[in-house]
C-alpha positions as CSV (number, residue, x, y, z in Angstrom):
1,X,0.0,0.0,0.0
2,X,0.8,3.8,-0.6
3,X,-0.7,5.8,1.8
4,X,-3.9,4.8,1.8
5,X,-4.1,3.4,-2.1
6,X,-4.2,0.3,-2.3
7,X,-1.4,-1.3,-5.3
8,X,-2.9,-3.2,-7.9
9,X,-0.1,-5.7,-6.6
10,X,-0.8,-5.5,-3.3
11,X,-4.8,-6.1,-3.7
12,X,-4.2,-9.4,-6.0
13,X,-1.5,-10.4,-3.4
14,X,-4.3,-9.9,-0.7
15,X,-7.3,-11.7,-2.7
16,X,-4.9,-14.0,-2.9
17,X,-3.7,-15.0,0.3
18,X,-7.5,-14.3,1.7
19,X,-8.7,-17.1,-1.2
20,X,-6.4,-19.8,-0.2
21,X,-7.4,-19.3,3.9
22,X,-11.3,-19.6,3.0
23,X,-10.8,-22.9,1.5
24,X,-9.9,-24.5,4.8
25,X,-6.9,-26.4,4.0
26,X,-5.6,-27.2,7.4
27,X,-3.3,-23.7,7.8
28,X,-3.0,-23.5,11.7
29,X,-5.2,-26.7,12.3
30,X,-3.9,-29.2,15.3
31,X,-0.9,-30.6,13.6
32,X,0.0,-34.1,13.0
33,X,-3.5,-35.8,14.5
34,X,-5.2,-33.4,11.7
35,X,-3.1,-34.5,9.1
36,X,-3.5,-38.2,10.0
37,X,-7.1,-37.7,10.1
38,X,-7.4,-36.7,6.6
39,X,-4.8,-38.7,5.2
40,X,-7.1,-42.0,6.8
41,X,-10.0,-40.6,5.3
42,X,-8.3,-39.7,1.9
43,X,-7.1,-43.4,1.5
44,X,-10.1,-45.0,2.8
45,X,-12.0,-43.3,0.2
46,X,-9.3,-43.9,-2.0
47,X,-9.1,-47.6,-1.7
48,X,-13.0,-48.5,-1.4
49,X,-13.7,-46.1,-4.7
50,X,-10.8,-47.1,-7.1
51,X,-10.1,-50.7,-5.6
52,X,-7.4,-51.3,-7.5
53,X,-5.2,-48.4,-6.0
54,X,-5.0,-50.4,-2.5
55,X,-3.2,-52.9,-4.5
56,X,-1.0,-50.3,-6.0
57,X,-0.3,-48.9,-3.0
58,X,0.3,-52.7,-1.1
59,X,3.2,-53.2,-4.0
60,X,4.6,-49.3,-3.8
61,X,7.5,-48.9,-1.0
62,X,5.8,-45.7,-0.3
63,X,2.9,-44.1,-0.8
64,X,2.6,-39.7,-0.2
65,X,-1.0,-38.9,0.6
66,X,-2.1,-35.1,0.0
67,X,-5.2,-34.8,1.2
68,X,-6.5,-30.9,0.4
69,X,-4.5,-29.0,-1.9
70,X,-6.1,-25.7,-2.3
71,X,-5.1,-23.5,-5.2
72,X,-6.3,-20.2,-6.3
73,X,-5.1,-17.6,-9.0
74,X,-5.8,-14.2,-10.4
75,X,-3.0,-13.4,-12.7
76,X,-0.6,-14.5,-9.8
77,X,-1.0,-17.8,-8.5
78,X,-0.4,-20.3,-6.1
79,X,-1.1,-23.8,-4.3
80,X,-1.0,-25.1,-1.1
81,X,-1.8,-28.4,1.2
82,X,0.1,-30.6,3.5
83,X,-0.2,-34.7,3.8
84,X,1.7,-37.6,5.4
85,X,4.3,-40.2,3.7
86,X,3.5,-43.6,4.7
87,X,5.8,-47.2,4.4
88,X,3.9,-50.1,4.8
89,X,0.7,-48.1,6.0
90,X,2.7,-47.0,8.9
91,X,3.1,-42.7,8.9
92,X,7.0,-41.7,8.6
93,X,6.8,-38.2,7.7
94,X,5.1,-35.0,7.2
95,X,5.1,-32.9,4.4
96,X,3.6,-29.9,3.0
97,X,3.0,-29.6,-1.1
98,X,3.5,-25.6,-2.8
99,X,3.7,-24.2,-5.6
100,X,3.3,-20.5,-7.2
101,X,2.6,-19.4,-10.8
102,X,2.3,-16.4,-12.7
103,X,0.1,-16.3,-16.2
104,X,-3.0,-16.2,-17.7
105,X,-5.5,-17.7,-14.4
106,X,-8.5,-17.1,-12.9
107,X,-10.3,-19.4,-10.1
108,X,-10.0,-21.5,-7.2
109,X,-10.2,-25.8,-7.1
110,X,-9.5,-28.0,-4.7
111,X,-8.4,-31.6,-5.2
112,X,-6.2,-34.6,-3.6
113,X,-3.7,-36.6,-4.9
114,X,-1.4,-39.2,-3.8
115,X,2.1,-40.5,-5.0
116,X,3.2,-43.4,-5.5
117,X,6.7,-44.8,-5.1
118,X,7.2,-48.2,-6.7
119,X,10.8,-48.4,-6.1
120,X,13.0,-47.7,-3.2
121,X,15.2,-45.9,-5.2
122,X,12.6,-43.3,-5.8
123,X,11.5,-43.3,-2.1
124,X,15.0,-42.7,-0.7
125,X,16.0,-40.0,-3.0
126,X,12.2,-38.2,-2.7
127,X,13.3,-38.4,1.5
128,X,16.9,-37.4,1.3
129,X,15.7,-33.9,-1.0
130,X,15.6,-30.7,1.1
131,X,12.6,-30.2,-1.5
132,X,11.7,-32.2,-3.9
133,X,9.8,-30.6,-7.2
134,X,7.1,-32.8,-9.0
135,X,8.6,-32.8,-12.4
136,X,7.6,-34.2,-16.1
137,X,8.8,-37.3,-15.3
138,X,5.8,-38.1,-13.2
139,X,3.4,-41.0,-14.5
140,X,-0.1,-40.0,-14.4
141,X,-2.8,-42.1,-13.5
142,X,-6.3,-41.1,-13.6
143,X,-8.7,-41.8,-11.4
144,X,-10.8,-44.7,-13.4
145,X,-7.8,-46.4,-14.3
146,X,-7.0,-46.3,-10.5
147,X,-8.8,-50.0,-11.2
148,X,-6.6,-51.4,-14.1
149,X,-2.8,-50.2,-13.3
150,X,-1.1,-53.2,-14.4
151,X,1.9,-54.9,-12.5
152,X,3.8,-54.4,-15.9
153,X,3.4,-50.8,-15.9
154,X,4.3,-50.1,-12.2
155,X,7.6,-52.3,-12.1
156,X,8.4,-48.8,-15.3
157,X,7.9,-46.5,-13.2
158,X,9.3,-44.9,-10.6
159,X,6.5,-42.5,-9.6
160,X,2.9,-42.7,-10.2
161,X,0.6,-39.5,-9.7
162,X,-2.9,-40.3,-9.3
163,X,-4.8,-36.8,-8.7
164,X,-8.7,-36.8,-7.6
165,X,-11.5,-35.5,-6.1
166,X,-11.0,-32.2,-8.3
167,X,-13.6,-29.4,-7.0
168,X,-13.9,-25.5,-8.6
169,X,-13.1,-23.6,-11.0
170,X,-9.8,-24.0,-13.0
171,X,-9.9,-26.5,-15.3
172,X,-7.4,-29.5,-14.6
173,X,-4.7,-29.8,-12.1
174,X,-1.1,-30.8,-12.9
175,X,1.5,-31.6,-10.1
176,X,4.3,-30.1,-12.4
177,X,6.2,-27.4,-10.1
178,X,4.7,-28.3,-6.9
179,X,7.8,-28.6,-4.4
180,X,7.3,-31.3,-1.4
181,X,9.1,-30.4,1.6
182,X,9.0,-32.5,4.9
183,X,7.5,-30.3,8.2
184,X,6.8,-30.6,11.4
185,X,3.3,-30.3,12.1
């Protein structure tokens, strides 16, 4: 702000910031019992809606659940959420997903997604980043094919994206750019 203008910056920056804490994404909520929470309901609805993603997740040696990622852009844009990485069903870590943007946007959507780490290759170097950035090299899985991965296709690849549960209003939703780094809730 200038005096008492208000910058064209500053009032997109504001819309913004107010967008992404209206869409109740767990900002300031009670940690790691919240996140564990969601994540149980996020793979229980997982698992009984695309059955064949429980098998996925029962061969992958780990599986990153994001339960609520909220994003929301007016010229300048950005993503938030936070979700739990879990070996063998057990929780190991938390982590929180984010990612900004700048370009032709307009809108708000919410949506989950989960990744899948088939080998342990992929697991340990995704643990050992200081941030790790979801990249092009991601397999994408959509949601009605959550039923018919095949073994042959998951033993190819490292990682395997399966986004879902899209709500609002910009079209899609693409994990390219979104950096995961590991909090403590």
């Amino acid at each position: 702000m200038i005096g008492n203008r208000m910058t064209r910056r500053g009032m997109v920056l504001g819309a913004g910031a107010l967008a992404l804490a209206g869409c109740n994404n767990g900002i300031g909520s009670n940690g790691a019992s919240q996140i564990d929470a969601r994540v149980d309901a996020t793979q229980g609805f997982l698992f009984s809606r695309y059955p064949g993603t429980q098998d996925l997740a029962n061969r992958a040696a780990g599986v990153l659940y994001m339960p609520l990622v909220t994003e929301a852009g007016f010229g300048i844009g950005g993503s938030f959420g936070r979700g739990a990485l879990r070996i063998q069903g057990v929780t190991v870590d938390y982590y929180s997903a984010t990612k900004g943007s700048i370009g032709i946007q307009i809108g708000a959507q919410q949506y989950a997604h989960a990744l899948f780490f088939m080998t342990a290759e992929a697991l340990e170097q995704f643990r050992r980043s200081n941030g790790w950035a979801a990249g092009a090299d991601l397999r994408y899985a959509i949601p009605e094919q959550g039923a018919s991965i095949g073994k042959e296709t998951t033993e190819l690849e490292p990682v395997i994206a399966l986004v879902f549960g899209q709500q609002g209003l910009i079209a899609g939703a693409t994990l390219s750019g979104i950096k995961y780094t590991r909090i403590i809730p």
